[in-house]
PyMOL Python script that loads the backbone (N, CA, C, O; Angstrom):
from pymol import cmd

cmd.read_pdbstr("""\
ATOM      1  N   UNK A   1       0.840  -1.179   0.000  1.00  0.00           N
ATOM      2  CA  UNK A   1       0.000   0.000   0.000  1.00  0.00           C
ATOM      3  C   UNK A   1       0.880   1.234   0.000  1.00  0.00           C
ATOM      4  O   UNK A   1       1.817   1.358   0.789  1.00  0.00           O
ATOM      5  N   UNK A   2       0.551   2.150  -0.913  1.00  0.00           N
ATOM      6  CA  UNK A   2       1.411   3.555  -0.640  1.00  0.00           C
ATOM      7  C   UNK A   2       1.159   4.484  -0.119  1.00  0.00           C
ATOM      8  O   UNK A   2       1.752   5.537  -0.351  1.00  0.00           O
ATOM      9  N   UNK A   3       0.158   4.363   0.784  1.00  0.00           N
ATOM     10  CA  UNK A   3      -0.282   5.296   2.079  1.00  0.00           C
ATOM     11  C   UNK A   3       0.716   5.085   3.142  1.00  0.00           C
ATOM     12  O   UNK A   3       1.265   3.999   3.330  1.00  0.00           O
ATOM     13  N   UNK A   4       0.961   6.256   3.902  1.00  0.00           N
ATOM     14  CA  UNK A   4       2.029   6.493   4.835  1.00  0.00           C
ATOM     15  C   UNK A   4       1.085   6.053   6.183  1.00  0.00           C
ATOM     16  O   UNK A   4       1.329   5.166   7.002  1.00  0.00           O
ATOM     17  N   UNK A   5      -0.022   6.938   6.130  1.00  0.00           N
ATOM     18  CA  UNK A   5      -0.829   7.230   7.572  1.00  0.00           C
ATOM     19  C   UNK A   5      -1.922   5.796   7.200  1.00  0.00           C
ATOM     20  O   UNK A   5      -2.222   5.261   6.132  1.00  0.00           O
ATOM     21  N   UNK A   6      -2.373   5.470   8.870  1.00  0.00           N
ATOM     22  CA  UNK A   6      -3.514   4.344   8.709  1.00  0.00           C
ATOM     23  C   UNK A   6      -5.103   4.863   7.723  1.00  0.00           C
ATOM     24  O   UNK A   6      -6.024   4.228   7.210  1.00  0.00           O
ATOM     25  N   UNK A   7      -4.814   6.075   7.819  1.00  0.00           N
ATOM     26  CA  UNK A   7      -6.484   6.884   7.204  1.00  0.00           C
ATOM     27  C   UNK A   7      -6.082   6.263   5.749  1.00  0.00           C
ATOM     28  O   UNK A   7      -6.768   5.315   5.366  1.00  0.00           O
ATOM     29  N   UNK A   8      -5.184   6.652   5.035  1.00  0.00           N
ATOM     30  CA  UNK A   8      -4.786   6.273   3.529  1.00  0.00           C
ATOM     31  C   UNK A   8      -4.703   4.695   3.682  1.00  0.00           C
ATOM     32  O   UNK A   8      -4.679   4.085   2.613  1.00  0.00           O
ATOM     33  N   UNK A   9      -4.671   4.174   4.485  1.00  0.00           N
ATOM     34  CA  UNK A   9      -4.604   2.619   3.973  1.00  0.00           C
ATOM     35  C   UNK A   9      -5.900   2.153   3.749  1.00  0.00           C
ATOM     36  O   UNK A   9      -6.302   1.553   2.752  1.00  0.00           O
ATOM     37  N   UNK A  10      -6.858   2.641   5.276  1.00  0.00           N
ATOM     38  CA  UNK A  10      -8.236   2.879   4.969  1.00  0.00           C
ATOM     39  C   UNK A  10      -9.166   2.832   3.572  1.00  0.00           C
ATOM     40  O   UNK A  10     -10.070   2.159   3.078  1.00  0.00           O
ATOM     41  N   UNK A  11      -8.163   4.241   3.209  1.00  0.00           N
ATOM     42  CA  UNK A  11      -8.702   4.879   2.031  1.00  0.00           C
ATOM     43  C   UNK A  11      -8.481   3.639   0.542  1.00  0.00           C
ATOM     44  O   UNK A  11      -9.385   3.246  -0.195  1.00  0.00           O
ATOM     45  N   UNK A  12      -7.266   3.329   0.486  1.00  0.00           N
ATOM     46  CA  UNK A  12      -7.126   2.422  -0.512  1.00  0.00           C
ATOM     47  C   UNK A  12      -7.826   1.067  -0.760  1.00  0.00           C
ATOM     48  O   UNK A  12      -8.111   0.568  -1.849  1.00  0.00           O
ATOM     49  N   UNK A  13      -8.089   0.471   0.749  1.00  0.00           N
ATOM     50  CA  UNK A  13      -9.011  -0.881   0.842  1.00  0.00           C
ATOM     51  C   UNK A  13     -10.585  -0.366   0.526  1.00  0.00           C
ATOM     52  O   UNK A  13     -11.257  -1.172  -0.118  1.00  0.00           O
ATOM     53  N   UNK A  14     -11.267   0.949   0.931  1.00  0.00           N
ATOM     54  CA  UNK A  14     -12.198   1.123   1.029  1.00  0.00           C
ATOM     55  C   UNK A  14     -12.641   1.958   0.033  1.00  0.00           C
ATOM     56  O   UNK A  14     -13.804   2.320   0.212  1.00  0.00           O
ATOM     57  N   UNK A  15     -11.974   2.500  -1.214  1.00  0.00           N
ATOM     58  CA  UNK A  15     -12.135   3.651  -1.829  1.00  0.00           C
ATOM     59  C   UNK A  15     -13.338   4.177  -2.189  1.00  0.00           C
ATOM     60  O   UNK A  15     -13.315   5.405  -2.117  1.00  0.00           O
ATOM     61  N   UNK A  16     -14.587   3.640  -2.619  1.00  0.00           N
ATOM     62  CA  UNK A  16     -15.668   3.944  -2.249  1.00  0.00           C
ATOM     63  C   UNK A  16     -16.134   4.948  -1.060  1.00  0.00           C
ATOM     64  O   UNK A  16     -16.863   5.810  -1.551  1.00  0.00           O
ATOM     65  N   UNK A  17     -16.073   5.012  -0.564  1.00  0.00           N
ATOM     66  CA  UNK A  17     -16.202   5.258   1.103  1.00  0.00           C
ATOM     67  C   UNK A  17     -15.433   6.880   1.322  1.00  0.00           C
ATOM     68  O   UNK A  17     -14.279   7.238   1.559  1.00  0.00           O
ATOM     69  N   UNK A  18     -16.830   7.650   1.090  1.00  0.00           N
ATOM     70  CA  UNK A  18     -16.192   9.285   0.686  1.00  0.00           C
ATOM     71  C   UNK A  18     -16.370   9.835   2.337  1.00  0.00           C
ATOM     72  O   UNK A  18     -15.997  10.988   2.553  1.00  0.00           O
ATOM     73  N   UNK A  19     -16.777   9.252   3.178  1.00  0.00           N
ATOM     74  CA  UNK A  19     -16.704   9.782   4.515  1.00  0.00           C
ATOM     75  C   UNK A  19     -15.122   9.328   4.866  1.00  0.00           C
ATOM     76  O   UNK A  19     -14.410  10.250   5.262  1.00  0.00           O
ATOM     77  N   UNK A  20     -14.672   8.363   4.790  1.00  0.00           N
ATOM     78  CA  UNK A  20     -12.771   8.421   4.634  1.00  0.00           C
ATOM     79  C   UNK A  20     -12.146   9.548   4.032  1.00  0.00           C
ATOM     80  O   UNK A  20     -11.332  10.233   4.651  1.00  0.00           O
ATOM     81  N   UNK A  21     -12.531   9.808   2.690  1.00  0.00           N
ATOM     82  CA  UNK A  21     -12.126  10.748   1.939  1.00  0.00           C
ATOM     83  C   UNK A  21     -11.830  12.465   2.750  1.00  0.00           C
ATOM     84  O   UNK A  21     -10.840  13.153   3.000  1.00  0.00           O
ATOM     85  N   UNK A  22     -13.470  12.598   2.954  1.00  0.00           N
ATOM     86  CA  UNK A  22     -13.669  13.835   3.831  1.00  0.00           C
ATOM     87  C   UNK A  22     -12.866  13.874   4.584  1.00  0.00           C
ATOM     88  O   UNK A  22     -12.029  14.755   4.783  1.00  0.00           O
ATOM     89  N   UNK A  23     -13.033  12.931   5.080  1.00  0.00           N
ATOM     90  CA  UNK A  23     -12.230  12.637   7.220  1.00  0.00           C
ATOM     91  C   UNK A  23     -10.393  13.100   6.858  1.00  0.00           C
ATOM     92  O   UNK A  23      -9.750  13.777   7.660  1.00  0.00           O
ATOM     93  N   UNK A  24      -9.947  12.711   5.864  1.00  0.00           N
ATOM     94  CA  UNK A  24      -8.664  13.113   5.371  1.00  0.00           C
ATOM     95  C   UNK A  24      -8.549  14.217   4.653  1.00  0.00           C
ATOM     96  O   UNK A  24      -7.404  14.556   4.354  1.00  0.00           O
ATOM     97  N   UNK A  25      -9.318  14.778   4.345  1.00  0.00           N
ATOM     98  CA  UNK A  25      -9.565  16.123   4.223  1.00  0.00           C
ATOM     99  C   UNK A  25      -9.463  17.180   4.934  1.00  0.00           C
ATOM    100  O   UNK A  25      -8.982  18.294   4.726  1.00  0.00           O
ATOM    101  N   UNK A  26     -10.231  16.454   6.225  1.00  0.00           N
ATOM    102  CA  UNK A  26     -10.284  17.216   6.945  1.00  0.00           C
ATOM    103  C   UNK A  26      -8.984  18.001   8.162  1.00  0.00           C
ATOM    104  O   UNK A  26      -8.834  19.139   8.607  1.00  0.00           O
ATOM    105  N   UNK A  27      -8.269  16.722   8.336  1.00  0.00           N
ATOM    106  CA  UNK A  27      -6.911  16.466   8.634  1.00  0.00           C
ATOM    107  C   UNK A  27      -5.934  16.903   8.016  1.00  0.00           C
ATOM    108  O   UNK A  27      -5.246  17.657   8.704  1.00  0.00           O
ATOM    109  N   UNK A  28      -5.517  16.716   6.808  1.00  0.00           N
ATOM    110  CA  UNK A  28      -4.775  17.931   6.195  1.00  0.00           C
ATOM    111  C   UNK A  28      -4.947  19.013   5.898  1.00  0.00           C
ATOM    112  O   UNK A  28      -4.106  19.737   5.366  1.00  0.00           O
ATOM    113  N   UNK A  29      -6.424  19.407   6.281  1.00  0.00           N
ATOM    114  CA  UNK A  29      -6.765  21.142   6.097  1.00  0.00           C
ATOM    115  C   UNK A  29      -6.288  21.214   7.443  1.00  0.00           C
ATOM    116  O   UNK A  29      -5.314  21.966   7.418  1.00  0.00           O
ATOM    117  N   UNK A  30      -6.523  20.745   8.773  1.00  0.00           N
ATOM    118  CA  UNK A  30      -6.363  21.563  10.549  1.00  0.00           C
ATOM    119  C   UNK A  30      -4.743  21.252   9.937  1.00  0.00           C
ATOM    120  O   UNK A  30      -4.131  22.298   9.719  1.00  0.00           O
ATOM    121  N   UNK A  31      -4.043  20.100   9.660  1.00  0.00           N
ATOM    122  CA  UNK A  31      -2.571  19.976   9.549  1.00  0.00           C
ATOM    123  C   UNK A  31      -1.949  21.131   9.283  1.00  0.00           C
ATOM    124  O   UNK A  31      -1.053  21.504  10.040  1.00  0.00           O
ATOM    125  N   UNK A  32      -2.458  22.189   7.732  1.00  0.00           N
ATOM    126  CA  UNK A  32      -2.275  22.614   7.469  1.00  0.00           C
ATOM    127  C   UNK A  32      -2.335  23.888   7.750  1.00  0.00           C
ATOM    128  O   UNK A  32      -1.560  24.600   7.111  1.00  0.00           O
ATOM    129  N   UNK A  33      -3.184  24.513   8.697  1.00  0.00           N
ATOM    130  CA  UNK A  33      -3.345  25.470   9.548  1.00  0.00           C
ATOM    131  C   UNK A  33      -2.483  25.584  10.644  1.00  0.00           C
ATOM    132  O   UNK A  33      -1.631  26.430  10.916  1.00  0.00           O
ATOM    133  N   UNK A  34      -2.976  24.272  11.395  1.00  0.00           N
ATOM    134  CA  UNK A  34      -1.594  24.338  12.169  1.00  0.00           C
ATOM    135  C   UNK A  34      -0.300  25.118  12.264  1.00  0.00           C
ATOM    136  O   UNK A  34       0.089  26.077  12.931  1.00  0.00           O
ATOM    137  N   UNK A  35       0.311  24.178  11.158  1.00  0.00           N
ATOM    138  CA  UNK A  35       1.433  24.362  10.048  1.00  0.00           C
ATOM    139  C   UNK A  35       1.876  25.351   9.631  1.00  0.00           C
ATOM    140  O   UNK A  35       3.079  25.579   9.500  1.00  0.00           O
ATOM    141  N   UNK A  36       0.678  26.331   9.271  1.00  0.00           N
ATOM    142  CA  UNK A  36       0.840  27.565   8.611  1.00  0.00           C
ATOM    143  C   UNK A  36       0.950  27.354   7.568  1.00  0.00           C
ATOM    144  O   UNK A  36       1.145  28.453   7.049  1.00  0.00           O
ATOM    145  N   UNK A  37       0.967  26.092   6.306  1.00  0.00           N
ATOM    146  CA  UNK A  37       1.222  26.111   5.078  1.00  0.00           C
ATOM    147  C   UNK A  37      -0.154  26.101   4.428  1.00  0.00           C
ATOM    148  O   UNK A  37      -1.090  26.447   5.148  1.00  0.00           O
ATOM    149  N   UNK A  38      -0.374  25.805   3.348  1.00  0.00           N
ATOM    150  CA  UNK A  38      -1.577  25.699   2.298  1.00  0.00           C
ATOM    151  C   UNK A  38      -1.518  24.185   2.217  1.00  0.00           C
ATOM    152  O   UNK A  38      -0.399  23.673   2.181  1.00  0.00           O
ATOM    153  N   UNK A  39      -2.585  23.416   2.184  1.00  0.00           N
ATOM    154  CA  UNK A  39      -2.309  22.157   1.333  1.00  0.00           C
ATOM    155  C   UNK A  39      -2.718  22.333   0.406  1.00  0.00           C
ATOM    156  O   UNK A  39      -3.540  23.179   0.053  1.00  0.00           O
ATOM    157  N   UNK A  40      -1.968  21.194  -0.398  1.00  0.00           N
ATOM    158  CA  UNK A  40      -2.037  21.044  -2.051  1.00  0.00           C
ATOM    159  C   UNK A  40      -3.011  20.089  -2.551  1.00  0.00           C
ATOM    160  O   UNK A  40      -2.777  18.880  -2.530  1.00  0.00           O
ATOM    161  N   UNK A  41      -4.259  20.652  -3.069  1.00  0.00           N
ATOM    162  CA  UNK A  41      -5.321  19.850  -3.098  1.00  0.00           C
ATOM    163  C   UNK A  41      -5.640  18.360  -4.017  1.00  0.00           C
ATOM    164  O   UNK A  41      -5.590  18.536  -5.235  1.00  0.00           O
ATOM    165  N   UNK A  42      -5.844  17.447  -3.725  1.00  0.00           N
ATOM    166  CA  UNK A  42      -5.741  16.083  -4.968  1.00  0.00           C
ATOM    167  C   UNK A  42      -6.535  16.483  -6.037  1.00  0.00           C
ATOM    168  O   UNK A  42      -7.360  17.396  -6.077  1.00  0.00           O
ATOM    169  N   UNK A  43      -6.201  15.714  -6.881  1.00  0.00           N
ATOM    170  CA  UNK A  43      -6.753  15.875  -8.403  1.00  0.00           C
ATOM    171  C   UNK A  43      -7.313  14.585  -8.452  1.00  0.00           C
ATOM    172  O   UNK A  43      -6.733  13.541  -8.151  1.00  0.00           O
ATOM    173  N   UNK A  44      -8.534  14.718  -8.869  1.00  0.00           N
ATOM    174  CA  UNK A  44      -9.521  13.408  -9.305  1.00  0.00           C
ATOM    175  C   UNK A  44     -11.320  13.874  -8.420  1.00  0.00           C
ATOM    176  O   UNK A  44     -11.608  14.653  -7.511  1.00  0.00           O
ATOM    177  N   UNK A  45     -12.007  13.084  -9.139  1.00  0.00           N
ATOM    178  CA  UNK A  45     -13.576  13.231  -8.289  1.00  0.00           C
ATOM    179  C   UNK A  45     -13.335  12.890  -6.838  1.00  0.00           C
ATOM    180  O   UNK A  45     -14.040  13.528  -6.056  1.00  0.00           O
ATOM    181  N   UNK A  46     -12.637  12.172  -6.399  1.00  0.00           N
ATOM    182  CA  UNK A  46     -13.073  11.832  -5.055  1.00  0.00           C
ATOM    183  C   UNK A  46     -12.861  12.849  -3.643  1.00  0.00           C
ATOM    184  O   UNK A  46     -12.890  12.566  -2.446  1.00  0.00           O
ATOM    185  N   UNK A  47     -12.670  13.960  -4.259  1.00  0.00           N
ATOM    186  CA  UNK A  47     -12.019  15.048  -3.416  1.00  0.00           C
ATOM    187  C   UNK A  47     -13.070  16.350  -4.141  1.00  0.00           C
ATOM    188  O   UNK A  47     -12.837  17.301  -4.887  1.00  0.00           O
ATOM    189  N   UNK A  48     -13.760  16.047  -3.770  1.00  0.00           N
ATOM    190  CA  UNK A  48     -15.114  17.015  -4.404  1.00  0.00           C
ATOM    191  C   UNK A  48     -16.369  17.324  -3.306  1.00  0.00           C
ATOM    192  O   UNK A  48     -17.395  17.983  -3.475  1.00  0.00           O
ATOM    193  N   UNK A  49     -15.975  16.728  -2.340  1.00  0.00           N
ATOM    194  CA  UNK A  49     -16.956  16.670  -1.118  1.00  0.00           C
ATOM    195  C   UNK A  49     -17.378  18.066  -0.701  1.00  0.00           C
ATOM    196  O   UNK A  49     -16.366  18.734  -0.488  1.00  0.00           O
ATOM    197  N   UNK A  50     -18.611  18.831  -0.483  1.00  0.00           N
ATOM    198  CA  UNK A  50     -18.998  20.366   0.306  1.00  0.00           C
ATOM    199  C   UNK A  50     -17.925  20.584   1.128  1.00  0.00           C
ATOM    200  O   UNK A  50     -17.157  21.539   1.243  1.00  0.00           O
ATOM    201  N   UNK A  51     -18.060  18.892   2.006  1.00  0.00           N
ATOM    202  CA  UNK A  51     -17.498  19.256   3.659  1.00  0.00           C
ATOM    203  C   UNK A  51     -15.795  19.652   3.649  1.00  0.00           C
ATOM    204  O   UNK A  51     -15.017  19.673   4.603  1.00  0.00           O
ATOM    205  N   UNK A  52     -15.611  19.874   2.578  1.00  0.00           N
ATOM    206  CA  UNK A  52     -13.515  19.585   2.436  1.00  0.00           C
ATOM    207  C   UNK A  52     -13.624  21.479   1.961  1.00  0.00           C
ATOM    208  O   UNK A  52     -12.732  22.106   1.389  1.00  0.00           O
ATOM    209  N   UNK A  53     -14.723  21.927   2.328  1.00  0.00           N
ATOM    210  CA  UNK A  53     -14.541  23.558   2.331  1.00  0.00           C
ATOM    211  C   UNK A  53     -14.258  24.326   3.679  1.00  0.00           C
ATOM    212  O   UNK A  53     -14.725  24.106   4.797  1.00  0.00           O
ATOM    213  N   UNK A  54     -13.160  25.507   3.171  1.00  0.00           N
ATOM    214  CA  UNK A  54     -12.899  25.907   4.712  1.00  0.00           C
ATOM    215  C   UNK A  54     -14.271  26.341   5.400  1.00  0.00           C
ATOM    216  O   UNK A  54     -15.270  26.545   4.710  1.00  0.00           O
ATOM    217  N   UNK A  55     -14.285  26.523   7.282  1.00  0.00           N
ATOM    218  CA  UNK A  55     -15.572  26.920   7.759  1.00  0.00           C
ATOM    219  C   UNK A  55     -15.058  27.783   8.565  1.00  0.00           C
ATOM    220  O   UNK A  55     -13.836  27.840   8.704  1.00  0.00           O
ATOM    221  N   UNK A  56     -16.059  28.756   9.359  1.00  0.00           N
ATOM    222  CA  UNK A  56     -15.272  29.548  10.280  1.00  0.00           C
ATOM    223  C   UNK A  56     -16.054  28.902  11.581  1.00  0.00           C
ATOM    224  O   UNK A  56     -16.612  29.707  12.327  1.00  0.00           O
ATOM    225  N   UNK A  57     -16.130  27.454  11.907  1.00  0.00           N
ATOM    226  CA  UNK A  57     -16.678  26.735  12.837  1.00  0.00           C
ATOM    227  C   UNK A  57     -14.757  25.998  13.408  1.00  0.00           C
ATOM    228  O   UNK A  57     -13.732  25.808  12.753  1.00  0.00           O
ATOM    229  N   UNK A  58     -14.990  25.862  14.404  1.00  0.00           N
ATOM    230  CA  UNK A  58     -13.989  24.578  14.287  1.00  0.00           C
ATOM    231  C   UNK A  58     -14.049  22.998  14.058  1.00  0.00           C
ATOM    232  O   UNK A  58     -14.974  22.350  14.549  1.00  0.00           O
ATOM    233  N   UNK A  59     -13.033  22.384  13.294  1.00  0.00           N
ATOM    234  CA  UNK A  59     -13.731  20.858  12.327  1.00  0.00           C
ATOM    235  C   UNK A  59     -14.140  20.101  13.971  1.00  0.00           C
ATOM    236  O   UNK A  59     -15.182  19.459  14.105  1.00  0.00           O
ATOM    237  N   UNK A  60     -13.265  20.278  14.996  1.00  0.00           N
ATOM    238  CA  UNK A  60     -13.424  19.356  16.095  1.00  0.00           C
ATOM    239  C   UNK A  60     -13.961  19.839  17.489  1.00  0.00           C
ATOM    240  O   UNK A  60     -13.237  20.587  18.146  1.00  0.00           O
ATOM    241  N   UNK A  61     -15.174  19.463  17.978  1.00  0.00           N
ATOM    242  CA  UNK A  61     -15.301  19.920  18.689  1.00  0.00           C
ATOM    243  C   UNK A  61     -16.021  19.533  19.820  1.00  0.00           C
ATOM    244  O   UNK A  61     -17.097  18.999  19.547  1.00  0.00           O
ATOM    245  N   UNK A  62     -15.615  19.695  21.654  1.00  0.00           N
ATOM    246  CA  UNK A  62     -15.292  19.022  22.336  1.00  0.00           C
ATOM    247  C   UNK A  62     -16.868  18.383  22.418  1.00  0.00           C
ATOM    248  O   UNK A  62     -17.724  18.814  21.646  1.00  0.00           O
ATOM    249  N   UNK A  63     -17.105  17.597  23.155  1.00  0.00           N
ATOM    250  CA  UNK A  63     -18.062  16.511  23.624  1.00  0.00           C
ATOM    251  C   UNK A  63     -18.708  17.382  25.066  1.00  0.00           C
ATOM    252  O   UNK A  63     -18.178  18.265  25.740  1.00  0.00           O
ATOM    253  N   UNK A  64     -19.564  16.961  25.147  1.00  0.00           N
ATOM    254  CA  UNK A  64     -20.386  17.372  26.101  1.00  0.00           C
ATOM    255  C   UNK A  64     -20.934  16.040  27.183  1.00  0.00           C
ATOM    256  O   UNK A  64     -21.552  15.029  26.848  1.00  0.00           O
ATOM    257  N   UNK A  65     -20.401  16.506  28.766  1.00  0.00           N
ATOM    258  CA  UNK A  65     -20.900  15.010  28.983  1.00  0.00           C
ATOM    259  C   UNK A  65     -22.726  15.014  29.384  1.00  0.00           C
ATOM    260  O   UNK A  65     -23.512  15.898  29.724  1.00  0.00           O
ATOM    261  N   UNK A  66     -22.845  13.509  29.125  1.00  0.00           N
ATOM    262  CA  UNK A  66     -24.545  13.609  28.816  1.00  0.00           C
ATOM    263  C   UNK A  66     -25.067  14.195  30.191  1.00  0.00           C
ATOM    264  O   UNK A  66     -24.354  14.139  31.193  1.00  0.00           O
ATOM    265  N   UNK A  67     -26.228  14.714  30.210  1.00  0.00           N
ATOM    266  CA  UNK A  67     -27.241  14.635  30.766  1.00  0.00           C
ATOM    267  C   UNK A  67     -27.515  13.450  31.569  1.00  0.00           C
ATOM    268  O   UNK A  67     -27.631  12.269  31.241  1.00  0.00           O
ATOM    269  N   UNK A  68     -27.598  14.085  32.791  1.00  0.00           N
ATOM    270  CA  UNK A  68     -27.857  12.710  34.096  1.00  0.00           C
ATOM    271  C   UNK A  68     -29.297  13.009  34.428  1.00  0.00           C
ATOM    272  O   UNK A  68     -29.675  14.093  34.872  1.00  0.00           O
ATOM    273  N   UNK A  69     -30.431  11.497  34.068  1.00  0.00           N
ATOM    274  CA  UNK A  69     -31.756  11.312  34.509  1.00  0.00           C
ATOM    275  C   UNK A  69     -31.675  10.841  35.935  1.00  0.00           C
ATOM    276  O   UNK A  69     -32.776  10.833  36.484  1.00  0.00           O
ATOM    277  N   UNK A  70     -30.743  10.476  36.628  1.00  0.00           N
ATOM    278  CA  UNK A  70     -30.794   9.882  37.541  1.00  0.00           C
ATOM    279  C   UNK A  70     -31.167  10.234  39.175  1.00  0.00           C
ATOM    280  O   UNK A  70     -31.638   9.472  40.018  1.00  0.00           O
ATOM    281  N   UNK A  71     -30.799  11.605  39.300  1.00  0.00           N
ATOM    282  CA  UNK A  71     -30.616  12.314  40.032  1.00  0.00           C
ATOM    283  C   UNK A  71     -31.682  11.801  41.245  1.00  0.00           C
ATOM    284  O   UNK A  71     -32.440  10.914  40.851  1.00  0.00           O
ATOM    285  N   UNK A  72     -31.819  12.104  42.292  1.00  0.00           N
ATOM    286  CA  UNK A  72     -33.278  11.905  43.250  1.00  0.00           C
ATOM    287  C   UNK A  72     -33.912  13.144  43.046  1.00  0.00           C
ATOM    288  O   UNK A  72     -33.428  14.258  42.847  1.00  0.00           O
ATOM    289  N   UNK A  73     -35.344  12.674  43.146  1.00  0.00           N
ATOM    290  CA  UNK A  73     -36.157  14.033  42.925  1.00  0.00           C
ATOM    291  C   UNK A  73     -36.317  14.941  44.556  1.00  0.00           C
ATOM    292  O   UNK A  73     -36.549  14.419  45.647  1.00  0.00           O
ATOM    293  N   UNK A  74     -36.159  16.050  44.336  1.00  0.00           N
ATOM    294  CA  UNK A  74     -36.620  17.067  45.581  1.00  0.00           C
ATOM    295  C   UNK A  74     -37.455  16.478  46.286  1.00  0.00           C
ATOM    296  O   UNK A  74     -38.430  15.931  45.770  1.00  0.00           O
ATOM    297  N   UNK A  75     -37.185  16.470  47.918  1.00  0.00           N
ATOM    298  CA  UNK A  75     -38.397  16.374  48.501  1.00  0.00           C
ATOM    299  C   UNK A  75     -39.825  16.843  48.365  1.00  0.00           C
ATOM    300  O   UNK A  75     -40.673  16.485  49.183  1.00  0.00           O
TER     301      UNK A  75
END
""", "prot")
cmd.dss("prot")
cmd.show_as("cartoon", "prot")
cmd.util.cbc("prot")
cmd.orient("prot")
């Protein structure tokens, strides 16, 4: 396989599978911010996804812990 990272190996067994695609998209766009560089975008359809557009949201974002039913009710 000539993927470096486990996402690209992913990507090669599964190529179909454009939520992989995105998901590595998405990762070399924050990489690339990070970074401070630009990434260099692939050439072909499978890199055509809405979601692989910059947002002014952040891509990751933290979890919330659930809601507890449990509680005892007030006297």
């Amino acid at each position: 396989m000539k993927g470096d990272r486990p996402l690209d190996q992913l990507i090669e067994l599964f190529p179909e599978d454009q939520v992989l695609k995105d998901l590595r998209a998405q990762i070399d766009e924050n990489l690339a911010r990070q970074s401070g560089s630009t990434p260099v975008p692939e050439t072909g359809a499978e890199n055509t996804s809405p979601t692989t557009a910059p947002s002014a949201e952040p891509a990751i974002t933290p979890l919330e812990p659930p809601a507890t039913t449990d509680a005892p009710e007030a006297p």
